[in-house]
N, C-alpha and C positions, 0 to 999 in steps of 0.2 A: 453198243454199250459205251465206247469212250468219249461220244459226245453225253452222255447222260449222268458218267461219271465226273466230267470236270464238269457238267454244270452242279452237282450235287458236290461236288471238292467247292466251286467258287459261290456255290450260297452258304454251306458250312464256312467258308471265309470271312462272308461278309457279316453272318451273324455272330461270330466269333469277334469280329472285329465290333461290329454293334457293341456289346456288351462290354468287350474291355473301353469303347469309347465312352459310355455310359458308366462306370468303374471311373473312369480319368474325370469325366466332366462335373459329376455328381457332386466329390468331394470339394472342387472348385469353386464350384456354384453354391457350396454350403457358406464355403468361405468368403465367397465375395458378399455374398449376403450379413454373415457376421460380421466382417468392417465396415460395411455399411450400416451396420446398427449399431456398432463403435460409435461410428461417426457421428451421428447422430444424435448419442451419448447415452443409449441404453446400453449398461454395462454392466448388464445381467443376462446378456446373451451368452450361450456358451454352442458352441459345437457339439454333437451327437458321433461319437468315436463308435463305431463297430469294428474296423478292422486294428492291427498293428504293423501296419506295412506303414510306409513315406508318408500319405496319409494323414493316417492314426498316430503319428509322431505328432506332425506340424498340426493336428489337431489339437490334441493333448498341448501345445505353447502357446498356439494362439489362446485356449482356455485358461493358460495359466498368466498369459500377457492381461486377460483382461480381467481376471479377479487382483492383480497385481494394480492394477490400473482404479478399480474399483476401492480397493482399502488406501492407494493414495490421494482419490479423490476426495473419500470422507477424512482421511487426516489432515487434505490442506483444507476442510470447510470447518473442520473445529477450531484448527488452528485461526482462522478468517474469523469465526464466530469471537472467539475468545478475544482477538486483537479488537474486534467491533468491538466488545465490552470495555474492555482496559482503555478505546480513548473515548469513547461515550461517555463514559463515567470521569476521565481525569479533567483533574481540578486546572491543569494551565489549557493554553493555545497550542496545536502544532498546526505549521504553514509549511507548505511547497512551494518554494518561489523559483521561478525562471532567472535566468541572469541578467534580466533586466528588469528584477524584482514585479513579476507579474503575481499575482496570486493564483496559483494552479491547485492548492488543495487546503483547506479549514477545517479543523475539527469539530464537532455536533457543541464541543462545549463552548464557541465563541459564542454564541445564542446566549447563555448563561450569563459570562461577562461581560461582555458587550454591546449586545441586543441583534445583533444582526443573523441570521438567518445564515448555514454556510454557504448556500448558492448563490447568496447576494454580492460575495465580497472576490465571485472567482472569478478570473481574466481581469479584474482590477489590479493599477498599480499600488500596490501597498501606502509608497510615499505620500501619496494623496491623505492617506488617513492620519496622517504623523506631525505631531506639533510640528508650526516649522522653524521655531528655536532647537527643536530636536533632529530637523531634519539632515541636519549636515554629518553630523559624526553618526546618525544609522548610517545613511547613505557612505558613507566610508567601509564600514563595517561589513556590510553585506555585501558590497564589492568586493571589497578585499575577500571573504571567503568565498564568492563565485568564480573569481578566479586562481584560488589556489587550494584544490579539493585536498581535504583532510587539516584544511583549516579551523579550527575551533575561535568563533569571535565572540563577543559580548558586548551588549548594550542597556541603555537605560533610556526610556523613551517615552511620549504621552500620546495613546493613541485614541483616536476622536470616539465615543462611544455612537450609538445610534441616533439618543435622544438628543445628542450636540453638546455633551459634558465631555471633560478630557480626563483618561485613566492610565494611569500611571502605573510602567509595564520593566520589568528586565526580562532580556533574552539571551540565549546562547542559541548560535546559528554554525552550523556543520555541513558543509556538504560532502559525502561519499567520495572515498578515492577514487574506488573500480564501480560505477555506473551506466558505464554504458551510454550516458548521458540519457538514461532513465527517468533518473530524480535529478532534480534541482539541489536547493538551499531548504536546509531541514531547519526552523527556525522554531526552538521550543519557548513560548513567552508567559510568565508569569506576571497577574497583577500582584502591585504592592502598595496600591494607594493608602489603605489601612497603616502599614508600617511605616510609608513617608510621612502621612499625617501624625504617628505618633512618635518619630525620631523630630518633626521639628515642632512639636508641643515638648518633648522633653529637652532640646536644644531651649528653645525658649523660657522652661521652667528654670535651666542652667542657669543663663543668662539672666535672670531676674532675681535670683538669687545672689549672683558674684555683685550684681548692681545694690543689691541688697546691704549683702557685706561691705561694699567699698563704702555706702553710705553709713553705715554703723561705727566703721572704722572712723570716717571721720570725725563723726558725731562725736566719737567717743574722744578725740585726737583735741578737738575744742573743749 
């Protein structure tokens, strides 16, 4: 009988042990399956909790990691949506320039003002587009804030349109303090050709006027 008994003690072992291995691996197996559909970015998986032992804990967070995950995924794509809209729609230029004024990012509205396409004008040097009676004092300006982040510069500039006409632009260009060296030179630029043309049509109506008067005055003086 005692050979018959511990063989009947070490299959009761091993199926004991079977089970609690089966018990250990299952939940694992659940889990490595769920980050693996993390990863992948279904993030609508959740774990199947039956028990509340170790487990059924770290089930229950991993569930709650990935519905956590899930509502900040969709607030940073409204967020994403929303910022698409606000620069699709605005009326200036924003640019991303490297510190050796490369063009690394255009907004959808330079098409508008200027004609060109944003992918046309990216990994170009900016300079190239810039009158180059204008080009000395940008080229200051956007040095000068490449290298000293949290610098705020400004300029007044003529940059080449598509069709080969020149549009006349002010900017304020900033680059971030703490970047990481992320971003570049944030350079927000407004056309004003409208407004120049009509500050020296009224300089000019000045001027014809005081010529005016000085002539009257004479007239009147003989």
């Amino acid at each position: 009988y005692v050979p018959l008994l511990a063989a009947l003690f070490l299959l009761i072992m091993l199926l004991a042990l079977l089970v609690l291995t089966r018990k250990l691996v299952t939940p694992l197996h659940n889990l490595t399956n769920g980050a693996e559909a993390i990863r992948q970015g279904n993030l609508d998986t959740r774990i199947r909790v039956f028990t509340k032992d170790e487990f059924g804990h770290l089930s229950n967070a991993f569930n709650r990691m990935a519905e956590q995950l899930k509502q900040t995924l969709s607030a940073l794509q409204e967020n994403e949506e929303r910022f698409r809209s606000l620069i699709e729609n605005a009326s200036d230029v924003i640019t991303i320039l490297n510190d050796d004024g490369i063009i690394e990012y255009e907004s959808p509205s330079v098409t508008r003002l200027i004609g060109y396409e944003s992918g046309d004008l990216l990994e170009k040097q900016i300079y190239d587009f810039i009158h180059p009676d204008d080009l000395s004092a940008v080229t200051d300006v956007f040095t000068k804030v490449a290298r000293n982040p949290g610098t705020i510069g400004t300029a007044e500039f003529r940059f080449r349109h598509k069709a080969g006409t020149w549009c006349i632009f002010e900017c304020i260009a900033n680059k971030p303090v703490r970047n990481d060296g992320l971003i570049g030179t944030i350079v927000n630029w407004r056309e004003i050709s409208e407004r120049k043309q009509a500050q020296e049509e009224l300089q000019k109506a000045k001027e014809e006027a005081e010529k005016s008067d000085m002539l009257k005055s004479a007239f009147l003086a003989n």
